[in-house]
Structure formats: C-alpha cells, structure tokens
NUFIMAR-319773 format. One record per residue: residue number from 1; residue in three letters; z, x, y of N, C-alpha, C in turn. Coordinates in nm, 3 decimals, padded with zeros to 5 digits, always signed. Layout:
PT  num  residu      n.z      n.x      n.y     ca.z     ca.x     ca.y      c.z      c.x      c.y
PT  NUM     ala        Z        X        Y        Z        X        Y        Z        X        Y
...
% end
This chain:
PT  num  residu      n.z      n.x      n.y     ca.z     ca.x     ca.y      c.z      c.x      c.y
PT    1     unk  +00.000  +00.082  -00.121  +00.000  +00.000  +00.000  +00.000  +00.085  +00.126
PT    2     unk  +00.048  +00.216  +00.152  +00.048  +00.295  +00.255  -00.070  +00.308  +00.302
PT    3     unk  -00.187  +00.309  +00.227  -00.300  +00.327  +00.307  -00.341  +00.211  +00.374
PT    4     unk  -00.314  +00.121  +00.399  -00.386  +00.013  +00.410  -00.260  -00.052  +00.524
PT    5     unk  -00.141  +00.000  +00.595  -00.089  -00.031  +00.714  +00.061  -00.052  +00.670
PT    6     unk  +00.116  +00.008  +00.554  +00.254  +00.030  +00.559  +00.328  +00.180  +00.613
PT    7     unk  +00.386  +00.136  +00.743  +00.427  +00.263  +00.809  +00.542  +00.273  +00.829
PT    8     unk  +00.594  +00.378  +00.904  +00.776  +00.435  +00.922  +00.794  +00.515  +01.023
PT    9     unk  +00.868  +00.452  +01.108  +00.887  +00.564  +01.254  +01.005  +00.683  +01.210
PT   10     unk  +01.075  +00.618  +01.103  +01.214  +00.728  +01.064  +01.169  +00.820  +00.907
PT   11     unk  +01.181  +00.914  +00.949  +01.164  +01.039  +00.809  +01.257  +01.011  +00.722
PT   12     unk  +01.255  +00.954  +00.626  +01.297  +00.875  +00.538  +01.226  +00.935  +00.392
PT   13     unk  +01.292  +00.882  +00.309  +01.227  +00.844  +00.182  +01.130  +00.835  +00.125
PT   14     unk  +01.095  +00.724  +00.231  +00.976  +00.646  +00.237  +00.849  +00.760  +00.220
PT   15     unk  +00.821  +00.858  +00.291  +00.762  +00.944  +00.336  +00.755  +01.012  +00.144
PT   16     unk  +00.834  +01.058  +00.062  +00.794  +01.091  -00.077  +00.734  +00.933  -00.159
PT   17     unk  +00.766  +00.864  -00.085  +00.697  +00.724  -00.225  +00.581  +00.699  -00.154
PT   18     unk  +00.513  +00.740  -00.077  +00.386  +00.711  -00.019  +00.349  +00.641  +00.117
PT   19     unk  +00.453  +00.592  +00.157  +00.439  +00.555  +00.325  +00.390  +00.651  +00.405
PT   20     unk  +00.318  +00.633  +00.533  +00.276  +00.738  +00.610  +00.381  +00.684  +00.765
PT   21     unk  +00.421  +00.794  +00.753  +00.532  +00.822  +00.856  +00.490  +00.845  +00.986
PT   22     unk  +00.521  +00.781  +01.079  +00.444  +00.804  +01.257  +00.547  +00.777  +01.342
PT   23     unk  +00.520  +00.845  +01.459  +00.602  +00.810  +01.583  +00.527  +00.673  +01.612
PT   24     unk  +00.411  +00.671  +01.645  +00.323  +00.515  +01.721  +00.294  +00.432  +01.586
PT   25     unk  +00.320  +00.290  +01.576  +00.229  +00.250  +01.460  +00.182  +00.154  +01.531
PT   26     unk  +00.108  +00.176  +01.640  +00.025  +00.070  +01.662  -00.126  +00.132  +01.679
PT   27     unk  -00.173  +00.239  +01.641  -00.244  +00.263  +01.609  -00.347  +00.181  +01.461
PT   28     unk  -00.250  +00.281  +01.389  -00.262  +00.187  +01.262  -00.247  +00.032  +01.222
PT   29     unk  -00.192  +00.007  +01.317  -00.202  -00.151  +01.316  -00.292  -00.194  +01.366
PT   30     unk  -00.397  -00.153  +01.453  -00.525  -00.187  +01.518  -00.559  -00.160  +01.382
PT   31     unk  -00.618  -00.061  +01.325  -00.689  -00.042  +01.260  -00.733  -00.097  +01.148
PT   32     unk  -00.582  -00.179  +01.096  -00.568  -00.263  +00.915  -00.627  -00.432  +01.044
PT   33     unk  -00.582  -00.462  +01.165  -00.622  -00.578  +01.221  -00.787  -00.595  +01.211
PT   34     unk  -00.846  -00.516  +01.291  -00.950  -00.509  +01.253  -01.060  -00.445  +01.158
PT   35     unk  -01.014  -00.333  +01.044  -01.134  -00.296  +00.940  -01.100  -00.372  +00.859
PT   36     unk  -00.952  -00.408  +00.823  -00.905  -00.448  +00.678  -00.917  -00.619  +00.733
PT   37     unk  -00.844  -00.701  +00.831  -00.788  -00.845  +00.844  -00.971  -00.877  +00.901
PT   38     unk  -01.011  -00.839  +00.977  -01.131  -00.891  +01.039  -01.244  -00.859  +00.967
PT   39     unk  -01.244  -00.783  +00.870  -01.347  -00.787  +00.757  -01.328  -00.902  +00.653
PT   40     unk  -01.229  -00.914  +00.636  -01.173  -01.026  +00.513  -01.190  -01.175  +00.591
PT   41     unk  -01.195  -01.212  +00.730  -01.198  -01.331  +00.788  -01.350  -01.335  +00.778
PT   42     unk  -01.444  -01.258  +00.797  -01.576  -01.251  +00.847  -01.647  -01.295  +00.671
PT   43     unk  -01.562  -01.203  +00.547  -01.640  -01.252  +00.429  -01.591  -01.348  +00.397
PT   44     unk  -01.468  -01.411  +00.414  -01.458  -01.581  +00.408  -01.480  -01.682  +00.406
PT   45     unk  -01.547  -01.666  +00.551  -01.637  -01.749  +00.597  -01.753  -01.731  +00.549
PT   46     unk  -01.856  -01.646  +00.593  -02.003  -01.579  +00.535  -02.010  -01.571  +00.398
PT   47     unk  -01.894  -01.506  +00.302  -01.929  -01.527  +00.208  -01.888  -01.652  +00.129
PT   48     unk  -01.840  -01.751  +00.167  -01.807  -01.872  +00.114  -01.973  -01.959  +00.129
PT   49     unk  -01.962  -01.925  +00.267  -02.089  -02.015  +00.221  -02.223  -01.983  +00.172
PT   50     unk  -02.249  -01.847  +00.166  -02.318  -01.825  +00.035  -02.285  -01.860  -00.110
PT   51     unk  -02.214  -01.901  -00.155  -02.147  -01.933  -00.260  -02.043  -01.844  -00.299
PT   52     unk  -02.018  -01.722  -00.284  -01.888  -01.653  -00.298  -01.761  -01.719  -00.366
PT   53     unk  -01.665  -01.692  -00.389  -01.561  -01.745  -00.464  -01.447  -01.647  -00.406
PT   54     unk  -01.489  -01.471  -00.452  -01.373  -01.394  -00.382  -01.386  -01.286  -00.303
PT   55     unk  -01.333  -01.216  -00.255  -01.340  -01.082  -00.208  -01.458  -01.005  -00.242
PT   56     unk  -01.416  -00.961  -00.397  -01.516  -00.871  -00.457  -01.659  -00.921  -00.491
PT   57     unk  -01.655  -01.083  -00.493  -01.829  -01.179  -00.494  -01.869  -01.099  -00.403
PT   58     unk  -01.804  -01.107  -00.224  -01.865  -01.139  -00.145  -01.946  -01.037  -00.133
PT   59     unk  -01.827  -00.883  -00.123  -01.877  -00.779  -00.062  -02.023  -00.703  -00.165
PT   60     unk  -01.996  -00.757  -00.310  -02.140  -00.729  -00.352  -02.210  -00.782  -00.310
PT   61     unk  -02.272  -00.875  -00.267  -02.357  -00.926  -00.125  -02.415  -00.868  -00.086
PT   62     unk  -02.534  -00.813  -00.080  -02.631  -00.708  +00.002  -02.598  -00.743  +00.139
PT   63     unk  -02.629  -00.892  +00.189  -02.632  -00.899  +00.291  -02.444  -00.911  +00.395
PT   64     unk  -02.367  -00.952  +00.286  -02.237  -00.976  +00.371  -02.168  -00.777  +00.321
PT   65     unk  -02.244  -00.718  +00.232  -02.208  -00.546  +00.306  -02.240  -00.537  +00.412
PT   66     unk  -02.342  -00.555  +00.445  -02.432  -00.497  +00.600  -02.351  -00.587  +00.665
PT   67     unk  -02.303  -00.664  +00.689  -02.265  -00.699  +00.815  -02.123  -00.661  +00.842
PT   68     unk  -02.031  -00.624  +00.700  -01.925  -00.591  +00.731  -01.957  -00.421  +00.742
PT   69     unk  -02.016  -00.373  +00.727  -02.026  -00.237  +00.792  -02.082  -00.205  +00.918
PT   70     unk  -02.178  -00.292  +00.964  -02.208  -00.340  +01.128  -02.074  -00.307  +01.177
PT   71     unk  -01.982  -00.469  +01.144  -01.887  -00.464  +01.201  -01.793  -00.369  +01.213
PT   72     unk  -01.771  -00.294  +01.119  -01.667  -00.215  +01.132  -01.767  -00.061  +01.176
PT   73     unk  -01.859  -00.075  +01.227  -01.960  +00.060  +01.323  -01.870  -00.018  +01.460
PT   74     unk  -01.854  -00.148  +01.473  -01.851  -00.158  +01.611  -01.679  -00.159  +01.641
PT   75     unk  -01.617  -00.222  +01.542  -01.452  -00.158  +01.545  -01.409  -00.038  +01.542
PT   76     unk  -01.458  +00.066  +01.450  -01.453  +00.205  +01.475  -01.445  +00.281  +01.587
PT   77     unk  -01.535  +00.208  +01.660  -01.575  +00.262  +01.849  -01.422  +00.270  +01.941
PT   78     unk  -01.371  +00.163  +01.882  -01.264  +00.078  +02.002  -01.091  +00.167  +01.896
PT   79     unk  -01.126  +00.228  +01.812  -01.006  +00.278  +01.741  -00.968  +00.412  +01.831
PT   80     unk  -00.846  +00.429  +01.774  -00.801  +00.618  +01.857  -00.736  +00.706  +01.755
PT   81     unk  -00.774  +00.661  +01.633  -00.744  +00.724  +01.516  -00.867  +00.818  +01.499
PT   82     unk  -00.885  +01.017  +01.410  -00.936  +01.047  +01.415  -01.051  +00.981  +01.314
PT   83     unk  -01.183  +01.054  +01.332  -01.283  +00.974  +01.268  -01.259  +01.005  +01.169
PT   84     unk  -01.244  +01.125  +01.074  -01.248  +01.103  +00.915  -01.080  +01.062  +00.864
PT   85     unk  -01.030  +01.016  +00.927  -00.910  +00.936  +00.880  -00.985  +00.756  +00.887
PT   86     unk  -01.052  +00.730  +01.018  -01.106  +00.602  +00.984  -01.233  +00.598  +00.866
PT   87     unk  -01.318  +00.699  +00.832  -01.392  +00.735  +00.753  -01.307  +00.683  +00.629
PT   88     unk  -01.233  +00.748  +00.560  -01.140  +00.732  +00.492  -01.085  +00.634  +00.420
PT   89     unk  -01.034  +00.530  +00.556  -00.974  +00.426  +00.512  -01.082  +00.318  +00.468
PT   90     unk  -01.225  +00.339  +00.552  -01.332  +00.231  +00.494  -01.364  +00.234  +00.401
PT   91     unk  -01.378  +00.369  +00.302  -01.406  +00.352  +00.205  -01.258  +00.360  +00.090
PT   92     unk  -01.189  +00.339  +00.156  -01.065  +00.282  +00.042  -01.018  +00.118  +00.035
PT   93     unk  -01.108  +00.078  +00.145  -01.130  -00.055  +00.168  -01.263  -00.115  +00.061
PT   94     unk  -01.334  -00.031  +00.089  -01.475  -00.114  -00.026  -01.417  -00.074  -00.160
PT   95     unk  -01.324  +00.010  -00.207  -01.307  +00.038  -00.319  -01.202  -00.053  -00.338
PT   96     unk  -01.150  -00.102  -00.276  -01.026  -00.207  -00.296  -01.081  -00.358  -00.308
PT   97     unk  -01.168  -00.381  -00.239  -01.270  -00.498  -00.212  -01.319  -00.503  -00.324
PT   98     unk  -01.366  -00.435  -00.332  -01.478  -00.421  -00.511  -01.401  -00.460  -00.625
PT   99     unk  -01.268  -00.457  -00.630  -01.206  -00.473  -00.786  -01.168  -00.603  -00.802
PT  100     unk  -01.243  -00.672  -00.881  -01.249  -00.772  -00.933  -01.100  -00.803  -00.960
PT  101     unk  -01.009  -00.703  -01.010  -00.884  -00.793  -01.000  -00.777  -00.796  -00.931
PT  102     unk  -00.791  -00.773  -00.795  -00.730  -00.820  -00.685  -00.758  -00.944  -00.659
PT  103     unk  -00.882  -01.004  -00.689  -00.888  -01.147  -00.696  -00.868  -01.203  -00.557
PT  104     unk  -00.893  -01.186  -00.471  -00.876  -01.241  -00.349  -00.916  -01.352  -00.294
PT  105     unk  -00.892  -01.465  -00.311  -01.003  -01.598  -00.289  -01.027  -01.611  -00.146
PT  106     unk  -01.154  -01.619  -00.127  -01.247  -01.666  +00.016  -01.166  -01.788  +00.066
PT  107     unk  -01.124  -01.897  -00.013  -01.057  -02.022  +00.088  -00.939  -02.005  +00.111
PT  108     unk  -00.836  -01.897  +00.062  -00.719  -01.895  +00.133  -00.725  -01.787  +00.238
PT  109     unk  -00.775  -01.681  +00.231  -00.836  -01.620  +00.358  -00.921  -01.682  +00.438
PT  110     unk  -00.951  -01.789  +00.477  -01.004  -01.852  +00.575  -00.906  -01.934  +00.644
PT  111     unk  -00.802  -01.974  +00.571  -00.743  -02.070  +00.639  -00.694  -02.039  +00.749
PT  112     unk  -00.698  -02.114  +00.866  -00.582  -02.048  +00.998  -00.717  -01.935  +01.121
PT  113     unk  -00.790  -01.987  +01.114  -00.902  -01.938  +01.139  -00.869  -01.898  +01.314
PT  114     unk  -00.879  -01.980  +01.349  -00.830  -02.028  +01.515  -00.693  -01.928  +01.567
PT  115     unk  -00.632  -01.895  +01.523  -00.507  -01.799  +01.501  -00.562  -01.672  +01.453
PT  116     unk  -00.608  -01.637  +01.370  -00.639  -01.506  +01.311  -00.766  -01.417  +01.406
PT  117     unk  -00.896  -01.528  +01.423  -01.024  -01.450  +01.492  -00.956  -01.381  +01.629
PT  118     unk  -00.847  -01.457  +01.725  -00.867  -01.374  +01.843  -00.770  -01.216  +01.810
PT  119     unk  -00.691  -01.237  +01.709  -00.665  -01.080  +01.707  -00.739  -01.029  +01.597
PT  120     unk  -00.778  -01.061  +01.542  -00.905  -00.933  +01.417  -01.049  -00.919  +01.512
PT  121     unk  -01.062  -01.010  +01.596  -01.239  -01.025  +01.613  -01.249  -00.992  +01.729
PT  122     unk  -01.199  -01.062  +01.833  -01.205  -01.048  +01.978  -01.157  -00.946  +02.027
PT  123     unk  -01.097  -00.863  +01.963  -01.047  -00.718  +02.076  -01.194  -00.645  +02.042
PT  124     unk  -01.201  -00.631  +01.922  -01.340  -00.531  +01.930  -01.485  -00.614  +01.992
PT  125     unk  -01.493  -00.775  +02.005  -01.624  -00.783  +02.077  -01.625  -00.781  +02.272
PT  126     unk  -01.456  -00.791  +02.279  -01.429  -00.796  +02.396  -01.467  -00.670  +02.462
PT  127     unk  -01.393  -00.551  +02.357  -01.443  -00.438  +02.389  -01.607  -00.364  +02.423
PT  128     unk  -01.643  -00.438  +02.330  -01.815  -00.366  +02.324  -01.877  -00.463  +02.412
PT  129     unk  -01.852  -00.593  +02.452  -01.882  -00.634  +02.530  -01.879  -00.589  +02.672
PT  130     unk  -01.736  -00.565  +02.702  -01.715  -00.452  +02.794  -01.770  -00.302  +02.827
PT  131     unk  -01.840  -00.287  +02.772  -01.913  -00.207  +02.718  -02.040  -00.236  +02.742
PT  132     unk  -02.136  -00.335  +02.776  -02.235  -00.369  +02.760  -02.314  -00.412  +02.612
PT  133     unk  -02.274  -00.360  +02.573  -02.302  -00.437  +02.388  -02.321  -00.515  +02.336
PT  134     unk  -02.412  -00.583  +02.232  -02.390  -00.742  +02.150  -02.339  -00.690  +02.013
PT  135     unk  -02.249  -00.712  +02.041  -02.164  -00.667  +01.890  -02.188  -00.769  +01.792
PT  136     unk  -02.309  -00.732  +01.727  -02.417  -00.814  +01.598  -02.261  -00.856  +01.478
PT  137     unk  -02.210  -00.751  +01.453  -02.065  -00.772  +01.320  -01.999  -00.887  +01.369
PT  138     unk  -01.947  -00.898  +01.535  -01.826  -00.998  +01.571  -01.929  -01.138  +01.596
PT  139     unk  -02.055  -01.122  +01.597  -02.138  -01.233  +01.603  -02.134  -01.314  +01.486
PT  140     unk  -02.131  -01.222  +01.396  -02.163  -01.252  +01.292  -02.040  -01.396  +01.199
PT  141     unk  -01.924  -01.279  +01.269  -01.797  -01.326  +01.195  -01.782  -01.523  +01.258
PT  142     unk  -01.816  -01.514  +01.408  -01.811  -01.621  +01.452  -01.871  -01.721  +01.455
PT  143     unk  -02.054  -01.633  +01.392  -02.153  -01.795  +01.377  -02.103  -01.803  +01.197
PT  144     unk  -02.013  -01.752  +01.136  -01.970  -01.760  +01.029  -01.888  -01.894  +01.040
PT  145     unk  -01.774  -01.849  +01.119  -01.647  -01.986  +01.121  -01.713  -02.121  +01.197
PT  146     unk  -01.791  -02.116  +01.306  -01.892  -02.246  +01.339  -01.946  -02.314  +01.246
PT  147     unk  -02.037  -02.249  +01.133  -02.092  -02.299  +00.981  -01.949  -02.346  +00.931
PT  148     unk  -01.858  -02.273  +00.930  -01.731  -02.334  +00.803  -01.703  -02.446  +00.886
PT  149     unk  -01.649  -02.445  +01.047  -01.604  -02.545  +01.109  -01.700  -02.713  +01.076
PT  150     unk  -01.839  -02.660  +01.087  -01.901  -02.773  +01.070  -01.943  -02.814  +00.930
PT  151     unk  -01.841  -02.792  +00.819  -01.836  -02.823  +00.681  -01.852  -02.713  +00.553
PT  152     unk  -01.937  -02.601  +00.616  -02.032  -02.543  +00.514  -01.915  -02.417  +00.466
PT  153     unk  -01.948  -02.360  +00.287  -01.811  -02.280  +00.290  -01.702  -02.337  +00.246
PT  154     unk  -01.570  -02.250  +00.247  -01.455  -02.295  +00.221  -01.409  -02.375  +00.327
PT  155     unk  -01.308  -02.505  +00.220  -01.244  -02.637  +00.340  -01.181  -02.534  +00.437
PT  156     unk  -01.177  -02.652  +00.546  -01.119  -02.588  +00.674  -00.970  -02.606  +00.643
PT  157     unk  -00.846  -02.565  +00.670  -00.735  -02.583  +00.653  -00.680  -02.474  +00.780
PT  158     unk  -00.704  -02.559  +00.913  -00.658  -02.462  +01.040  -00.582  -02.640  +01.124
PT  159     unk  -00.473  -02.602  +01.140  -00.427  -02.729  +01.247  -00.435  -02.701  +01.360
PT  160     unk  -00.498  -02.598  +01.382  -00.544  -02.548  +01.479  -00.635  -02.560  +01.587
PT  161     unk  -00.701  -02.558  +01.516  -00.868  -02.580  +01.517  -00.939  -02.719  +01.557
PT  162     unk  -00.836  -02.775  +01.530  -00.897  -02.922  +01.571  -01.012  -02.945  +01.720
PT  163     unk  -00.964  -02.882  +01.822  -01.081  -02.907  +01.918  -01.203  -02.811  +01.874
PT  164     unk  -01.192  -02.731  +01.830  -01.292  -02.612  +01.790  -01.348  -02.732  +01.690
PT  165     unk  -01.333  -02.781  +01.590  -01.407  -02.842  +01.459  -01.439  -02.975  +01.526
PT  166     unk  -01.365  -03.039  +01.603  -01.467  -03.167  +01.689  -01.606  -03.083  +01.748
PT  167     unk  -01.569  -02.957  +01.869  -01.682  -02.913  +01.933  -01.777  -02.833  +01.819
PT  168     unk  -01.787  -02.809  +01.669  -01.866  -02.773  +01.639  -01.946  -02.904  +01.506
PT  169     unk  -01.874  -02.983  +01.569  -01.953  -03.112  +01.486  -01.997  -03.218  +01.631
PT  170     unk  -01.999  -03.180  +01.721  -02.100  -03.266  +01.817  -02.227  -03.171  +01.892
PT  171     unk  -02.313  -03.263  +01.775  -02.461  -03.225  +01.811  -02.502  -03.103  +01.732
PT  172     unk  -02.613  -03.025  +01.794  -02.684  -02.924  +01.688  -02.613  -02.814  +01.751
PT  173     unk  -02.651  -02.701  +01.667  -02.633  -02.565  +01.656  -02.604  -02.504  +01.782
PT  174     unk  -02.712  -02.530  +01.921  -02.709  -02.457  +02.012  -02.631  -02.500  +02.086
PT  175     unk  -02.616  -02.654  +02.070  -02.488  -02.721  +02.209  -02.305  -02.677  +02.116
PT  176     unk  -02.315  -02.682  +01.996  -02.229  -02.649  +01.911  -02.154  -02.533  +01.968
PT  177     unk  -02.226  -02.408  +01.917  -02.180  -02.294  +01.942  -02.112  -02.251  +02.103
PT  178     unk  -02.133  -02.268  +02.174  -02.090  -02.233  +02.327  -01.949  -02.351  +02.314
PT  179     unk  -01.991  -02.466  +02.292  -01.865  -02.514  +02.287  -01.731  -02.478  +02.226
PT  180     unk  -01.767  -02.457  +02.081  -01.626  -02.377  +01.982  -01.624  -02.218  +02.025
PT  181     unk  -01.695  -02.174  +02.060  -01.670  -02.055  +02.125  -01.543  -02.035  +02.294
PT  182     unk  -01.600  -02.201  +02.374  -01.494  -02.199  +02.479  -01.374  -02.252  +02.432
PT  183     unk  -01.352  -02.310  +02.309  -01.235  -02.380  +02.194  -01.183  -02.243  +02.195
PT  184     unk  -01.265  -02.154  +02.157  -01.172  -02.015  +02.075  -01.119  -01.960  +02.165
PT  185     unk  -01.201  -01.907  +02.286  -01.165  -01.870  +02.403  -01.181  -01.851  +02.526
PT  186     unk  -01.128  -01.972  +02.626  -01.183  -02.023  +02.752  -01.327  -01.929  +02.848
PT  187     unk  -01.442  -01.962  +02.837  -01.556  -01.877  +02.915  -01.654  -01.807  +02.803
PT  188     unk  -01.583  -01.817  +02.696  -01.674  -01.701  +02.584  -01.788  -01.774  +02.582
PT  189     unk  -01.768  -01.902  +02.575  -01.939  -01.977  +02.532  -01.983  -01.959  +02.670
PT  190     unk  -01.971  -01.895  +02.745  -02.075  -01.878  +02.885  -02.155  -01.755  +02.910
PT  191     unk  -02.116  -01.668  +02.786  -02.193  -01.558  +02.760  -02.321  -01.582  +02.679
PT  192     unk  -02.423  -01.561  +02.751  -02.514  -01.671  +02.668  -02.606  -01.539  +02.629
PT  193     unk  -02.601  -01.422  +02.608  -02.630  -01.340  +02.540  -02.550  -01.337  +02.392
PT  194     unk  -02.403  -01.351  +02.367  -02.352  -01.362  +02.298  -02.361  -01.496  +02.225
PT  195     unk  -02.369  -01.622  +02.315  -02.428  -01.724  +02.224  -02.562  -01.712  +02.153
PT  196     unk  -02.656  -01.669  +02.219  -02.780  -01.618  +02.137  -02.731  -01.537  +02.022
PT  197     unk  -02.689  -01.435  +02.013  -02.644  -01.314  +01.905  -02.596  -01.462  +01.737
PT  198     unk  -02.466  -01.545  +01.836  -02.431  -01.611  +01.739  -02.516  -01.721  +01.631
PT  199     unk  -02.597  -01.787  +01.741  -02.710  -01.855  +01.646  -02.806  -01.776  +01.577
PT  200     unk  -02.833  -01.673  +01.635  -02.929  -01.609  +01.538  -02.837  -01.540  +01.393
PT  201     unk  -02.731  -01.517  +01.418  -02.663  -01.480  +01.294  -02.637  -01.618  +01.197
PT  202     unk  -02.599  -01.696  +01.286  -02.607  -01.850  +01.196  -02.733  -01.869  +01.103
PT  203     unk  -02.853  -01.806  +01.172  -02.976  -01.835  +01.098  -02.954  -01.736  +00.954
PT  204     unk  -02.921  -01.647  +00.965  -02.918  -01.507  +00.874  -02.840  -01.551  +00.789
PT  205     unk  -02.685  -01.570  +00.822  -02.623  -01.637  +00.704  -02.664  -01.739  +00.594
PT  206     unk  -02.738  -01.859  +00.637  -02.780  -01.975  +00.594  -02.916  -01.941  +00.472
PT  207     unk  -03.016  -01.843  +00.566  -03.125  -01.797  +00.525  -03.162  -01.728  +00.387
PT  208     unk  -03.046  -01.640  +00.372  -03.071  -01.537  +00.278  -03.008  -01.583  +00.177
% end
C-alpha cells in the first residue's frame, strides 16, 4: 500500500514495513488524487459504458489506455514530485490495474461522481487550462460522467448530482454538456473550447 499514498511525517516503524516517510505529504496526495483516484473515476465511467465490468476490463481497452495515459501526460505536468518517481508510480498503477484479482468494479467507483470529479479532475484541467491547453484526458473523464449522467454505463448513485443529471437529460448533447458542466462548476460550461473538447470525446467514447 505505500506506494500508492500511505505516508508518515514521524520516523517510525512504519518506515521498515514499507511506508514512505516525508516531512510534506501533500505532495503525494496530489499525486494518488489525480494518477491513481482520477484515473479510476474516468474508467468508470468510459469504461462502463463500453461494457466494462472492472478495473482490469477497462484498462485492457485500447482505447480507455490511451486516454488514461493522455490524462495522466496532462496530470504529470501540474505534479512537483520528481519525474522518475512519477514515472514509477504509473507504471505500478497499470500493473495494479491489470490484475484481475483486485477486482475493482466500475459501478462502485462511479458512485459519488459530483464530489469526487472536482478534486481528481479539475485541479489538473484547471491547471492546463490555465495554461492555455485543452486537456483531451480531463475532457474525456467529463464527456464520460455526462454519458453516465444521461443513463449510459454504470447506475448513477450520486445524491449529489441531482441538478447535474436533470441538466444532462434536457435536450441533446450540445445544450447538455455546458449545462452539467456549470452543475459541476459555476462558468465551466462557458468555456466553449472545452465544451467542444467534451462532445467530441462523447463521440469517441460511444464510437469505438
């Protein structure tokens, strides 16, 4: 479990059974938020509604790899951990992803959707946005939960969400999206570069 965001500010014990010991752990806590929590929300969704079932369905996925490695090209950017330590942890992530018996089911990682996207998703598109960027991965993750919101995929189970899942069940795709996007977070659907990014990923998901 140490690799993956169990840490210790006190030199302890802990430090011989495998914890990684730090003065800051909020480093590492960015890091499991978005490679590890915001990869797992993004194949949830995306890969549920390809038919997926778990974790390890999804990420064999030709197409839901590529997008979770998009994404995590564009989370990587916004980290302050060195690069072959984030190097590292991605691929102890696909090797963890991959084993069929961790068993991870796509519909209980979706649930709570509305709560989870603005801290796994939105710091890194906020960032690259800030940035000038269309961060194609955080597009991705979000014309993902719009499809689940409007039925497709694993049931919705967010009490959350309720204005987001009215605004992505009135009308089509394009009036849809800007709306559950200002649900998620007041002005986002007014980025209409980023609403573009999202329907066209809506198409990609559905498509392939």
């Amino acid at each position: 479990m140490g690799s993956f965001g169990r840490v210790s500010r006190r030199p302890t014990a802990l430090g011989e059974a495998g914890a990684t010991l730090v003065d800051d752990v909020e480093p590492l806590e960015r890091r499991k938020l978005s490679l590890l929590n915001g990869s797992h929300s993004m194949l949830a969704y995306a890969g549920s509604i390809r038919g997926r079932q778990t974790i390890d369905e999804a990420i064999a996925d030709p197409a839901c790899r590529s997008w979770v490695e998009t994404f995590w090209d564009e989370a990587s950017r916004h980290l302050t951990l060195p690069a072959s330590d984030i190097a590292n942890y991605r691929a102890a992530l696909l090797t963890r992803f991959s084993n069929p018996r961790m068993s991870d089911q796509l519909a209980r990682i979706a649930a709570d959707g509305s709560a989870k996207l603005p801290v796994r998703t939105l710091p890194t598109l906020r960032a690259d946005r800030f940035a000038g960027r269309i961060p194609i991965g955080c597009a991705t993750t979000l014309a993902a939960w719009v499809l689940h919101l409007r039925g497709l995929g694993a049931p919705v189970k967010d009490p959350g969400a309720a204005t987001a899942q009215q605004a992505a069940k009135d009308g089509d795709l394009p009036l849809a999206v800007p709306a559950v996007l200002n649900a998620l977070e007041p002005g986002l659907g007014s980025d209409n570069d980023l609403v573009d990014a999202v329907l066209r990923q809506a198409d990609a998901i559905q498509s392939q």
